[in-house]
Kinemage of the C-alpha trace (Angstrom):
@kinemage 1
@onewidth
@group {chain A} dominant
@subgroup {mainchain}
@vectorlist {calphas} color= white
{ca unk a 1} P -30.566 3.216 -377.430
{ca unk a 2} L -29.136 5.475 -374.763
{ca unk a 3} L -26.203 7.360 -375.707
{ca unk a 4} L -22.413 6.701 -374.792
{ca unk a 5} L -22.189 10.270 -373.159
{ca unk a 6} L -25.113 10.139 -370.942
{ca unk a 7} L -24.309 6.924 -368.883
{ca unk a 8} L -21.964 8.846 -366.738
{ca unk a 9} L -25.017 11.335 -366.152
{ca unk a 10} L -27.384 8.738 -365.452
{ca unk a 11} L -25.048 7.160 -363.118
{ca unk a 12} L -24.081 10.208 -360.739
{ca unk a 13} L -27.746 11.223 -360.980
{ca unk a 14} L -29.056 7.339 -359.648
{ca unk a 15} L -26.029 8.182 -356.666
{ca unk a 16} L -27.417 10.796 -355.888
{ca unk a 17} L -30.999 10.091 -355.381
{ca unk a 18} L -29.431 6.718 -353.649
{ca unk a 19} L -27.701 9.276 -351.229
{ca unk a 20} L -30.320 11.378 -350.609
{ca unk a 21} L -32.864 8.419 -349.992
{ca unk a 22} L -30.389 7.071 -347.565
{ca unk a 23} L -30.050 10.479 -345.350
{ca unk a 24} L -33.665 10.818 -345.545
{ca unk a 25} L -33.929 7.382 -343.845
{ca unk a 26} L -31.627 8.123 -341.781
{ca unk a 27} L -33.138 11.286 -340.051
{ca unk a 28} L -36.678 9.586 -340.345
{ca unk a 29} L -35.556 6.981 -338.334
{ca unk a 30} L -33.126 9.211 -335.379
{ca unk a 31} L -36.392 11.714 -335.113
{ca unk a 32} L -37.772 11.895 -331.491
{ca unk a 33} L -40.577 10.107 -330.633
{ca unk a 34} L -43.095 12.573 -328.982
{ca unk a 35} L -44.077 15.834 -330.497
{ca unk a 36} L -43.133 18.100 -328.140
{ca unk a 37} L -39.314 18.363 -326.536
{ca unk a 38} L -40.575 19.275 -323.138
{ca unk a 39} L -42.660 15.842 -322.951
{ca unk a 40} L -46.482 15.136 -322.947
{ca unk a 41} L -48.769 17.051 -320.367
{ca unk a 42} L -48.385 14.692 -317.733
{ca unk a 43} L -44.880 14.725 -318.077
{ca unk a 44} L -44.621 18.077 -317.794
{ca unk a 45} L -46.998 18.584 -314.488
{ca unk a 46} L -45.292 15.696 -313.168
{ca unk a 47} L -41.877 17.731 -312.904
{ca unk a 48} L -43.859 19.950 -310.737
{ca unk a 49} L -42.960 20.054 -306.623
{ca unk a 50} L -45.334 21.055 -304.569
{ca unk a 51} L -45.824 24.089 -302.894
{ca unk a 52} L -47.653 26.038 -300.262
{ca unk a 53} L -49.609 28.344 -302.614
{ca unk a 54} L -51.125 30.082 -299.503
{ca unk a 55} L -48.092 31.203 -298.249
{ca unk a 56} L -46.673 32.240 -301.488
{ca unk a 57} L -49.887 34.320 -302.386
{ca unk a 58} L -49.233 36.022 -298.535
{ca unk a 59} L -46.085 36.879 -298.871
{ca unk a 60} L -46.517 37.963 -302.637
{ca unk a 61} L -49.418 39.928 -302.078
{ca unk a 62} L -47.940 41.994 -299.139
{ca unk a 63} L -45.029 42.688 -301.767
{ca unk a 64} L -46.865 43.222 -305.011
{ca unk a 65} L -50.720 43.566 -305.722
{ca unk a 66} L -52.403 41.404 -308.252
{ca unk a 67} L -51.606 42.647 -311.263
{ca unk a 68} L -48.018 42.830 -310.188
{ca unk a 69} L -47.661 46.106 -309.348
{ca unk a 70} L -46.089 47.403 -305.943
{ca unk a 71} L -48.190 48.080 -303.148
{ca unk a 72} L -48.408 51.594 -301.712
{ca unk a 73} L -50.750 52.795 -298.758
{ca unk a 74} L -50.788 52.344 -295.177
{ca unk a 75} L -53.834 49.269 -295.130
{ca unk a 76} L -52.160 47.031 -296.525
{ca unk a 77} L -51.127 44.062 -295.126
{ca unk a 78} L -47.960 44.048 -293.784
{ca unk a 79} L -46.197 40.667 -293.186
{ca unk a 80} L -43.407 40.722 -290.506
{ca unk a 81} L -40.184 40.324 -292.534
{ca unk a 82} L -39.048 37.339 -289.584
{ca unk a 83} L -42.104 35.362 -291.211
{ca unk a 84} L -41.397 35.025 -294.560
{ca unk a 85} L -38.570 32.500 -294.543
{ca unk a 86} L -40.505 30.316 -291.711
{ca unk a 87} L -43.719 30.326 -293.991
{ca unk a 88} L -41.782 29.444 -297.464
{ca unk a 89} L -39.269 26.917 -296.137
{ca unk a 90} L -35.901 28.782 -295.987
{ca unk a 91} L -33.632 28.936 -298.669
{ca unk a 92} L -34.598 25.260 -299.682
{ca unk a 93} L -38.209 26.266 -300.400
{ca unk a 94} L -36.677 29.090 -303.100
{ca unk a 95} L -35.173 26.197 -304.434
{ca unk a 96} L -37.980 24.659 -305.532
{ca unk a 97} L -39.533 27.856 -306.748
{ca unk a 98} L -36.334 28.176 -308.855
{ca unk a 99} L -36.864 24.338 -310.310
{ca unk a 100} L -40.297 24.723 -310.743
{ca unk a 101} L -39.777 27.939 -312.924
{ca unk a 102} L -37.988 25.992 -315.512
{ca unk a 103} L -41.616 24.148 -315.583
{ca unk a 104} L -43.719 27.308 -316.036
{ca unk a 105} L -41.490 27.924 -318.700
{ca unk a 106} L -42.047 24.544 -320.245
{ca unk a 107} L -45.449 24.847 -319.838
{ca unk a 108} L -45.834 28.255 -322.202
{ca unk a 109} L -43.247 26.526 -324.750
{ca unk a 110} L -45.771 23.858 -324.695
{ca unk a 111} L -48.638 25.598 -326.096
{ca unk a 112} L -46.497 27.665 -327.872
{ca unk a 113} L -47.323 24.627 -330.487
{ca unk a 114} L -50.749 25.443 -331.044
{ca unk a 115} L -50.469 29.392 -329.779
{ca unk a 116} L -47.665 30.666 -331.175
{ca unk a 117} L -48.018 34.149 -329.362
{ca unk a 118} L -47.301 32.136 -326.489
{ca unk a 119} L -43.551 32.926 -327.006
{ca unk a 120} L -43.407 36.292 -325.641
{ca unk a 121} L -44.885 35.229 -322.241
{ca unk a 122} L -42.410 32.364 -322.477
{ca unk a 123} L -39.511 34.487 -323.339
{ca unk a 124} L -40.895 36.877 -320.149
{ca unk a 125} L -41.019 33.706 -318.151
{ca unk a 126} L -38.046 33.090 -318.755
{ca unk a 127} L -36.339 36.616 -317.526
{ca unk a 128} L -38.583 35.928 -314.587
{ca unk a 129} L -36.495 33.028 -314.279
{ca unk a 130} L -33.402 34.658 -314.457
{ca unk a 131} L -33.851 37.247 -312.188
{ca unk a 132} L -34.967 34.379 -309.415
{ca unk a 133} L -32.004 33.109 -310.026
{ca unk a 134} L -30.276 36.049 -309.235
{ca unk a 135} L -31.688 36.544 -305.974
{ca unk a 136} L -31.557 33.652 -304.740
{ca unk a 137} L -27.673 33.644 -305.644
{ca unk a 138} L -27.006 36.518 -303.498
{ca unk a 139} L -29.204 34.975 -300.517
{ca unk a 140} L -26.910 31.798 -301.122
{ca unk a 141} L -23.986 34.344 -300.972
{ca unk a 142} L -25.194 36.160 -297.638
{ca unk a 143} L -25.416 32.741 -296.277
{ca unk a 144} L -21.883 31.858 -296.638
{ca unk a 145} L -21.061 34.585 -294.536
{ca unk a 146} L -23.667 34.622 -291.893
{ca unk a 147} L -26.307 37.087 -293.047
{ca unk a 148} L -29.293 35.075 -294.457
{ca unk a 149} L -31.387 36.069 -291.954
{ca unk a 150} L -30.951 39.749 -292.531
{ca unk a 151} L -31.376 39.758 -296.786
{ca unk a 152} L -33.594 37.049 -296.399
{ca unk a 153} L -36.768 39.073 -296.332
{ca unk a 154} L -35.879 41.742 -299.113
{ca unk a 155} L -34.499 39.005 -301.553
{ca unk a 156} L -36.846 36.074 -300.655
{ca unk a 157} L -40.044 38.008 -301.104
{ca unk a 158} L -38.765 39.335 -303.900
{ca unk a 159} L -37.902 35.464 -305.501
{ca unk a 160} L -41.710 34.705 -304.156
{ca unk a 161} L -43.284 37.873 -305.281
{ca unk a 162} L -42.055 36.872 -308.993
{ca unk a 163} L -42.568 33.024 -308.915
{ca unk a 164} L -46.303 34.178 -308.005
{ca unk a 165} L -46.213 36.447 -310.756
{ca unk a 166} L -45.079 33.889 -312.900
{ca unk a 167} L -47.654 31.548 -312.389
{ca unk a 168} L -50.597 34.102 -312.901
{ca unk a 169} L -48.926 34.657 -316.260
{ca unk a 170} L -49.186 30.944 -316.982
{ca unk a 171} L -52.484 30.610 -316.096
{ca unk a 172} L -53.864 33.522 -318.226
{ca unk a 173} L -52.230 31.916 -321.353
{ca unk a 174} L -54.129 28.739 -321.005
{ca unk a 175} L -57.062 30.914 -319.889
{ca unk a 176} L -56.964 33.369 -323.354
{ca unk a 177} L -55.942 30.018 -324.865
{ca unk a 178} L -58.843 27.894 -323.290
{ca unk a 179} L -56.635 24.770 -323.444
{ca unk a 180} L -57.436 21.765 -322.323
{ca unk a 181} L -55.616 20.668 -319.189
{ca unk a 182} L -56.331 24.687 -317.382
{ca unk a 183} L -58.146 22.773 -314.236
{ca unk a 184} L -54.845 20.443 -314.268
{ca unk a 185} L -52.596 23.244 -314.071
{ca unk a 186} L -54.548 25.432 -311.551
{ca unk a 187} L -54.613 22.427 -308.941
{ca unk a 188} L -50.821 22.295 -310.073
{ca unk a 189} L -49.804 25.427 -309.540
């Protein structure tokens, strides 16, 4: 026979595994649905707007060299600066570079789940970001008062130069990764 003393024990202890059974329930049932917060893979490259990745890689490549470094040396190609915002789309086509940043970014916190050292080139990404941002705030500040067309080419190819950047970054971490999905994202991007 159970003693007088221990039916209060009993009792609190059969509340509390009632409460905690209850919250468990709760949060099993509020969890989200798909694995990943940034959406599945199609999700994700459906966010994507399209680009002209020939112009970017011309205007990026007169700016920077492959690996990201700045070009130096007279053969070079040099790109009239009065081209640049004709061949991207204006202030409007940085736009879209900025949006589709937040994508690359996605895209590296996506495999993130199966490569963790995919953070740091996420957390790069997304001072890549940042600094696109930037730029393109002060070209939206030069147009308010009538000088786009002068900081257009230092600032724009500058926006370009990293978005390009960016999305060689991408590439090589589902390239080191071999993920599945790399000939997706290369027609993507």
């Amino acid at each position: 026979m159970m003693n007088a003393s221990a039916i209060p024990f009993f009792s609190a202890v059969a509340v509390f595994l009632v409460a905690l059974t209850a919250t468990a329930a709760h949060f099993y049932r509020r969890r989200p649905k798909s694995k990943s917060p940034y959406g599945n893979w199609e999700s994700l490259l459906a966010r994507f707007t399209s680009v002209d990745r020939e112009s970017i890689t011309l205007i990026a490549l007169d700016l920077v060299d492959e690996s990201g470094d700045p070009r130096h040396g007279g053969d070079d190609i040099i790109l009239d600066p009065s081209c640049i915002s004709p061949l991207i789309g204006g202030l409007d086509g940085l736009e879209v570079l900025k949006r589709n940043c937040a994508v690359l970014i996605d895209l590296a916190f996506y495999v993130q789940q199966w490569y963790p050292e995919a953070l740091v080139v996420a957390e790069q990404l997304r001072m890549n970001a940042r600094e696109i941002e930037w730029h393109i705030d002060r070209l939206r500040g030069a147009a308010k008062i009538g000088k786009l067309e002068s900081v257009f080419p230092e600032y724009g190819q500058r926006v370009i130069a990293t978005y390009y950047l960016m999305t060689r970054h991408v590439l090589e971490l589902y390239e080191i990764g071999n993920f599945p999905g790399l000939a997706d994202l290369q027609r993507a991007l």
